[in-house]
C-alpha positions in Angstrom: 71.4 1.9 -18.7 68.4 3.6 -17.7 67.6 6.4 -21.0 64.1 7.5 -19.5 62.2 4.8 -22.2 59.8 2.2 -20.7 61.1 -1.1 -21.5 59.0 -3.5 -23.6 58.7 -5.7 -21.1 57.2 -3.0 -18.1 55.0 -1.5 -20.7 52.9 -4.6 -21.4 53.2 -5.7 -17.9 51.0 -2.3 -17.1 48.7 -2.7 -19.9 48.1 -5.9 -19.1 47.1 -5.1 -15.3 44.8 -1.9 -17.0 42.8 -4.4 -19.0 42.1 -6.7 -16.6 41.0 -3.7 -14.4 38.9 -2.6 -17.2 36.9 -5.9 -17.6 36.2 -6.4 -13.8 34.9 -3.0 -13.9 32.8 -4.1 -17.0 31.3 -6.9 -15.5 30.5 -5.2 -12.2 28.3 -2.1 -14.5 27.6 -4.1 -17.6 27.8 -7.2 -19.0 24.7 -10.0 -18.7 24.0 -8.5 -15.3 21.1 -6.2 -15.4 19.4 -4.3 -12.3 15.1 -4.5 -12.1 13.3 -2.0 -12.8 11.9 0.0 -9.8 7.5 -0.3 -10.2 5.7 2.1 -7.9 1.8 1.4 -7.4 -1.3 3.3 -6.3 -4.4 2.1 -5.2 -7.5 2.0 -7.7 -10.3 4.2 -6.8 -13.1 2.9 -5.4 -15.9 2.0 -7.9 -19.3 3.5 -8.1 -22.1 2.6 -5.7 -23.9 -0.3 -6.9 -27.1 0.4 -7.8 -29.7 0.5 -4.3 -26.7 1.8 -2.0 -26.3 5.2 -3.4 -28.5 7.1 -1.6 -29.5 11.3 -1.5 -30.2 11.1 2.1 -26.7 10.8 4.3 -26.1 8.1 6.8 -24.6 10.8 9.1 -26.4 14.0 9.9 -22.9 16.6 9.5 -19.3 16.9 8.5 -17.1 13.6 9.0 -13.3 13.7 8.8 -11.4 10.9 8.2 -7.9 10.9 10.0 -4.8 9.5 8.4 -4.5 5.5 9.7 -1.9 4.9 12.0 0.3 1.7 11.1 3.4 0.0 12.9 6.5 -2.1 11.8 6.5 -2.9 7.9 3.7 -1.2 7.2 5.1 2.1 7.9 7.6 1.6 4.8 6.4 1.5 1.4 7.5 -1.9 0.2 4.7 -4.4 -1.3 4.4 -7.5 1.9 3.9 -10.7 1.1 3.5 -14.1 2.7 3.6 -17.9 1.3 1.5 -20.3 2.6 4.0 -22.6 3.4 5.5 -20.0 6.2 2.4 -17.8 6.9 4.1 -16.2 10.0 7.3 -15.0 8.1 6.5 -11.5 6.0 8.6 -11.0 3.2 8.8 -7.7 0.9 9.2 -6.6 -2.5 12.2 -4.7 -2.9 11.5 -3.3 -6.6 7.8 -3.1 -5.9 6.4 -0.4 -3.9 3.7 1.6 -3.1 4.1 5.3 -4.5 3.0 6.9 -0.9 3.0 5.1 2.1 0.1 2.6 2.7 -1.6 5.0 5.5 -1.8 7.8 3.2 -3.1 6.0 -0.1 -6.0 4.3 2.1 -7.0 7.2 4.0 -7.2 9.1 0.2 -9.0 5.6 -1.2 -11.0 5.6 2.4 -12.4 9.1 1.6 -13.0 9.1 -2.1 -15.6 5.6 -1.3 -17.0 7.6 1.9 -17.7 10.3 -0.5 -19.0 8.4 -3.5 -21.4 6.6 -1.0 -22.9 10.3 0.3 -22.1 8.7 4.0 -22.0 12.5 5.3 -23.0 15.7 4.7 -19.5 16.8 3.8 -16.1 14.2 3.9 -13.2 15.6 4.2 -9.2 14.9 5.6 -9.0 15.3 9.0 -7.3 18.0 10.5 -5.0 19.3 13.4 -7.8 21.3 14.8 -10.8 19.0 14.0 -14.3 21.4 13.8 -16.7 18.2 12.1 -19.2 16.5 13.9 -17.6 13.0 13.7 -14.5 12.0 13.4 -13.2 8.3 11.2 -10.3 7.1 13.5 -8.3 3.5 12.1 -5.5 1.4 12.3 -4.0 -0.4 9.2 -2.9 -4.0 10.5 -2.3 -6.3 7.5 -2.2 -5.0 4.4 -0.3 -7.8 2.0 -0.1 -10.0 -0.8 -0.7 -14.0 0.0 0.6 -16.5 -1.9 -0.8 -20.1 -2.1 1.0 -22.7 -4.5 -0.5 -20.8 -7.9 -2.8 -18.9 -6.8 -2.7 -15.5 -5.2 -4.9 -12.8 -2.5 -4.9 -9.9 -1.1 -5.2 -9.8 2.7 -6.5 -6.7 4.5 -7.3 -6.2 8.2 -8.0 -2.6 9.7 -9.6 -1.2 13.0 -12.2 1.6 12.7 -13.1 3.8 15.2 -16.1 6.6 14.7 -16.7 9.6 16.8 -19.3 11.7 17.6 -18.9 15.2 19.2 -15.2 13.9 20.7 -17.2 10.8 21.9 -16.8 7.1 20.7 -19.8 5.6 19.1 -19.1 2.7 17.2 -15.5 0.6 16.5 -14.7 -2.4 15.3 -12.1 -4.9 13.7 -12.7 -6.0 10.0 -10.9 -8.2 7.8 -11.7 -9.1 4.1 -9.7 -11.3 1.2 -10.0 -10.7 -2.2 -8.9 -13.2 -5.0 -6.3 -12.2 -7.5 -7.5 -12.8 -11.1 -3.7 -13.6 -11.8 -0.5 -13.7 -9.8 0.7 -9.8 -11.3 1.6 -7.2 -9.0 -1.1 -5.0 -10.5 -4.0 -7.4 -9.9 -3.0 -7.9 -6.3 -2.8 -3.5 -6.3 -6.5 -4.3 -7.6 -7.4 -7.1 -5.6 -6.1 -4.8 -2.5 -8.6 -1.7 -3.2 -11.7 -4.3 -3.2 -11.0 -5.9 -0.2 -10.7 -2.6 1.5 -13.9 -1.5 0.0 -15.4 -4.8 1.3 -14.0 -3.7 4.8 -15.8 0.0 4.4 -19.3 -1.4 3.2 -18.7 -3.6 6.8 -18.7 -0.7 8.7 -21.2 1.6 7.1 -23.8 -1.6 7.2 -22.8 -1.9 11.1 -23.2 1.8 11.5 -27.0 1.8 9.4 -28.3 -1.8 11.5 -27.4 0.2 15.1 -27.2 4.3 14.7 -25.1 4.2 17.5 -24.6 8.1 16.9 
């Protein structure tokens, strides 16, 4: 006969079922298992001209503005890339390591703070819809990634720059530059990153001083 009581026997069938709910749940959310840690990175700025390239007269006579690069395919997301040696042609990301801005605009920022430090124009600034300077810093970001090489570790950079004058091309050029990690941290390859692209820069303003193609 049925009084309305829970039997014994039903009521520790139930709490037995609610416990064992309870520690799945607790191992999914808890337990030994522990998520990373996201880590967001921006590029270093560029470092002071070295002593003989700073300069009071400016390698172009006017304004230049620098246009945001244009990238494709990974590089458009803001993910860390990588490569190991052993498979150079497979790029791999970071998933908990990532840029804090999208790689195009943290090197067109780095891109004009080193054009400015190095007095390359009479005024540097961001490039705009309606574009009034004289020239015009046009590039492409191609490879822009971490290489990995049994224990030791580079940066690997490769961009396209194209200068204009007046709406006119005068000078382009493909540039590539590594740069040695001084350890195998995300930060120094952030680091190692910023001096390869300054390599790439001091490349192009050397081309552009040796020819005066403008």
């Amino acid at each position: 006969m049925n009084n309305g009581n829970v039997s014994p026997r039903t009521s520790w069938h139930s709490g037995a079922v609610l416990l064992a709910l309870l520690a799945g749940l607790a191992g999914c959310f808890g337990g030994s298992t522990t998520v990373p840690a996201d880590h967001f990175y921006r590029l270093p700025a560029p470092g002071n001209p070295a002593e003989g390239k700073a300069s009071s007269n400016s390698l172009l006579t006017g304004d230049l503005a620098v246009a945001r690069l244009k990238t494709s395919g990974l590089l458009q997301d803001r993910p860390i890339l990588y490569i190991q040696s052993d498979s150079p042609l497979e790029v791999q990301r970071y998933y908990y390591h990532q840029w804090a801005d999208t790689p195009a605009n943290l090197v067109q920022d780095h891109m004009l703070s080193f054009l400015h430090n190095r007095s390359t124009a009479k005024r540097v600034t961001r490039a705009q819809a309606r574009n009034n300077s004289e020239f015009l810093l046009r590039g492409r970001l191609l490879r822009f990634e971490r290489v990995e090489q049994g224990g030791t570790t580079s940066a690997a950079v490769e961009v396209e720059l194209a200068l204009y004058s007046h709406g006119s091309l005068c000078h382009q050029g493909r540039f590539q530059a590594v740069q040695k990690t001084k350890s195998d941290s995300l930060k120094q390859t952030v680091t190692a990153l910023g001096l390869a692209l300054e390599q790439i820069y001091e490349q192009f303003l050397s081309e552009i001083a040796a020819q005066n193609p403008c």
